[in-house]
C-alpha positions in Angstrom: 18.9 56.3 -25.0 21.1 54.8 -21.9 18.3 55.6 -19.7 16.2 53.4 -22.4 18.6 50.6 -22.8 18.9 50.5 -18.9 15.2 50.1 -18.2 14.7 47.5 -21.1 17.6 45.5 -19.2 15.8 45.7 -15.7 12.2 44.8 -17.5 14.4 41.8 -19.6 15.3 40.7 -16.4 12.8 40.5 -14.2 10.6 39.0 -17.1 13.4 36.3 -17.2 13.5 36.1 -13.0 9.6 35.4 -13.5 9.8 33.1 -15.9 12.4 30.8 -14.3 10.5 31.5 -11.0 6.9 29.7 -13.1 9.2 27.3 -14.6 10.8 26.2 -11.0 7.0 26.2 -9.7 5.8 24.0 -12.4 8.9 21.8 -12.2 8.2 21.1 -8.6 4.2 20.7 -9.2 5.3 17.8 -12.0 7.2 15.9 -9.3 4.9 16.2 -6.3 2.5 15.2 -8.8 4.6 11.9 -9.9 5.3 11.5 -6.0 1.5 11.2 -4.9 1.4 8.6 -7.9 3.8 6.4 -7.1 2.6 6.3 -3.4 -0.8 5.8 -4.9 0.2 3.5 -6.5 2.3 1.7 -3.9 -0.9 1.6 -1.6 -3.6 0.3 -4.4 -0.8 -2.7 -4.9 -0.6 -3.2 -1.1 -4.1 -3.3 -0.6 -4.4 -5.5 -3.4 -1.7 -7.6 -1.9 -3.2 -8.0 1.5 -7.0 -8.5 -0.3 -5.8 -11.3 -2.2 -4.1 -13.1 0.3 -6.8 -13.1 2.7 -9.4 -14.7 0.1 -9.8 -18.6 1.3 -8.2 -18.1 4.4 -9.2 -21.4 6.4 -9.5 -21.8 10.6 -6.9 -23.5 12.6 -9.0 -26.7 12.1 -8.8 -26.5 8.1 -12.6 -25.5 7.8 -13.3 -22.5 5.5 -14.1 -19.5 6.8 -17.8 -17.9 6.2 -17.8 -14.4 4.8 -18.4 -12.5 8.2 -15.4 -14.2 9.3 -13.4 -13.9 6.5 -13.8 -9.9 7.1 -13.5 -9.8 10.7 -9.4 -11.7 10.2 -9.0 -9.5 7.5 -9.9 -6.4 10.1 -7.3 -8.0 13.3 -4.9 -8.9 10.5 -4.4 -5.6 8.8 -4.5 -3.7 12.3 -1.3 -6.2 13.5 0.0 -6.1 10.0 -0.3 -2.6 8.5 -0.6 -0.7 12.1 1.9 1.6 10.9 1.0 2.2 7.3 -2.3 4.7 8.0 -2.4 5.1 4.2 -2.8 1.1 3.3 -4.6 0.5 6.5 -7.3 3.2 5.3 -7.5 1.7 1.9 -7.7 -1.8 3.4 -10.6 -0.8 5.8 -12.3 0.8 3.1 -12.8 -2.0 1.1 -13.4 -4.4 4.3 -16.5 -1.7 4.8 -17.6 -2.2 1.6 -18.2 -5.7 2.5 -19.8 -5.4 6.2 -22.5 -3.3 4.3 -23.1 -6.3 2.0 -23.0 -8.5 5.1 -25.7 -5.8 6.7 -23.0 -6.0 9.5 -23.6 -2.2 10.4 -22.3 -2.4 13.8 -18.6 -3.4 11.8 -19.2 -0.9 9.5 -19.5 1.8 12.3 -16.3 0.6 14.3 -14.8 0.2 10.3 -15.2 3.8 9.7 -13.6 4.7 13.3 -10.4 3.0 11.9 -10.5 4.6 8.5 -11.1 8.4 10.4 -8.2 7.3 12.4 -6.1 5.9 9.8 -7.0 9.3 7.7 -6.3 11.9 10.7 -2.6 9.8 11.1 -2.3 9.9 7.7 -3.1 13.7 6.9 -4.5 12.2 3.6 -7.6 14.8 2.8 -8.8 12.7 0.3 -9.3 9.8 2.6 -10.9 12.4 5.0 -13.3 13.0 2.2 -14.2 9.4 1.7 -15.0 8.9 5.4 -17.5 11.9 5.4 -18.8 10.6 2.6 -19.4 7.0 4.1 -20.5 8.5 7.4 -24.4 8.1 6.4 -23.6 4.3 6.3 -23.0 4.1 10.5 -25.3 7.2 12.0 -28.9 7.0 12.8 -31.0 6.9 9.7 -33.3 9.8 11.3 -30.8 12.2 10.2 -30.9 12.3 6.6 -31.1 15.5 5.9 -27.7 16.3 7.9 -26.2 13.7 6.6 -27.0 15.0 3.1 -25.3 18.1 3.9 -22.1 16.6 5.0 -21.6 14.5 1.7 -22.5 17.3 -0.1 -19.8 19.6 1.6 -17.3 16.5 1.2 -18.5 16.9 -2.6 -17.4 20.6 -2.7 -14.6 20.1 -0.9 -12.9 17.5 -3.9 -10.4 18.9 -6.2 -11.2 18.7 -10.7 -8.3 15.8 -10.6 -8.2 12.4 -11.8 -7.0 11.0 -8.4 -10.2 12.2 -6.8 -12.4 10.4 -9.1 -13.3 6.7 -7.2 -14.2 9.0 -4.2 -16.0 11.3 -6.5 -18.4 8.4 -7.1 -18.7 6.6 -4.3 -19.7 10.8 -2.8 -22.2 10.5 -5.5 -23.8 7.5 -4.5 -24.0 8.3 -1.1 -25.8 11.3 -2.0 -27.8 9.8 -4.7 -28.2 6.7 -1.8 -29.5 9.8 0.9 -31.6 11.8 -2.1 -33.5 8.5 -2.5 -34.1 7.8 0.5 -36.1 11.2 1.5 -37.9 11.0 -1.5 -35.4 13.4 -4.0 -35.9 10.8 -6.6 -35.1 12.6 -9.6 -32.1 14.5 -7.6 -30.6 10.8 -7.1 -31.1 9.9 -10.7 -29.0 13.2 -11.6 -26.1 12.0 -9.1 -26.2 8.8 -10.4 -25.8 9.9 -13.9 -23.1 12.3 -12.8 -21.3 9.0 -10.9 -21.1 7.5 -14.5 -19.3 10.9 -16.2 -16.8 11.0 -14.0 
C-alpha cells in the first residue's frame, strides 16, 4: 500500500509539473501573441500616418504634385524618415509599390521591392519576406512565368493558418491567380481568386 501511495504521489506530481509546464507555455504564447499585435498595430497606424500626410503634398513653388511625383517624395521621404524602422519602412514601400504598378512605373517598382527585401532581411519579419516573394513576379522578366509561379506558390506554403497572414494571403493569391492567367491556367486563376475572397 506505501509502495502504492508513493507511486500515485510521483505520477500526481509529474501530471501537476506538466500541467503548469502547458500552462506556462500557453501563458507565454498569449503574450507574444498580444506583442506581435500591438507592433502590428503600431506599424499599420504609422504607415497610415506617413500615407496621409503625404496626400497633396505641393513643390517648393506651391504647384501640386502629379502622381509619379507624389510617390517618388513619398519613397526619399520615408527612406530619410523611417530609415531606422525596417518594419514601417517595409509597409510604407509596399503600399508606394502598389502604386508604381498603377503608374506602370516598373522600373520603381523593381528598385521598390529592393527596399522592401532590405527592409524585410533588417527586420527578420518572415511575413514581410513572404510578401516580397510573392510580389517578385511584378519586377522580373515576364519570360519566366513558370518560375515565378513556383516561387509564389512556395511563399503560399510557407504562410502560417493565422489571421495576421491573411492580406498577404491574398495579395499571394493574386499573384498566382495574376501568373496562372497569364500562361493560359485560366480556370486555375479563377480558383485562386475565389480562394483570395475566403480568406
Amino acid at each position: 500500500a506505501t509502495a502504492c501511495s508513493a507511486l500515485a504521489i510521483v505520477v500526481l506530481t509529474a501530471l501537476a509539473m506538466w500541467q503548469a509546464g502547458e500552462a506556462q507555455a500557453q501563458r507565454e504564447a498569449a503574450l507574444r501573441s498580444r506583442d506581435q499585435a500591438l507592433k502590428d498595430q503600431l506599424v499599420a497606424e504609422s504607415t497610415s500616418a506617413f500615407l496621409s500626410e503625404m496626400v497633396g503634398v505641393s513643390k517648393s513653388g506651391g504647384q501640386p504634385m502629379n502622381a509619379a511625383e507624389q510617390v517618388d517624395h513619398a519613397e526619399a521621404m520615408a527612406q530619410r524618415l523611417h530609415f531606422d524602422q525596417p518594419d514601417v519602412l517595409g509597409h510604407i514601400q509596399a503600399a508606394l509599390v502598389g502604386r508604381n504598378v498603377m503608374l506602370n512605373r516598373f522600373d520603381r517598382v523593381a528598385s521598390g521591392l529592393q527596399v522592401m527585401q532590405e527592409a524585410a532581411r533588417v527586420s527578420g519579419d518572415a511575413l514581410a519576406k513572404v510578401r516580397v516573394q510573392c510580389w517578385q513576379y511584378l519586377a522580373i522578366d515576364s519570360g519566366q512565368k513558370l518560375q515565378q509561379l513556383e516561387g509564389v506558390q512556395a511563399a503560399l506554403a510557407s504562410l502560417a493558418d493565422e489571421p495576421r497572414v491573411a492580406a498577404v494571403r491574398v495579395q499571394c493569391l493574386s499573384a498566382s491567380a495574376d501568373l496562372k492567367s497569364d500562361i493560359g491556367r485560366h480556370e486555375d486563376a479563377i480558383g485562386d481568386l475565389t480562394a483570395a475572397l475566403q480568406v
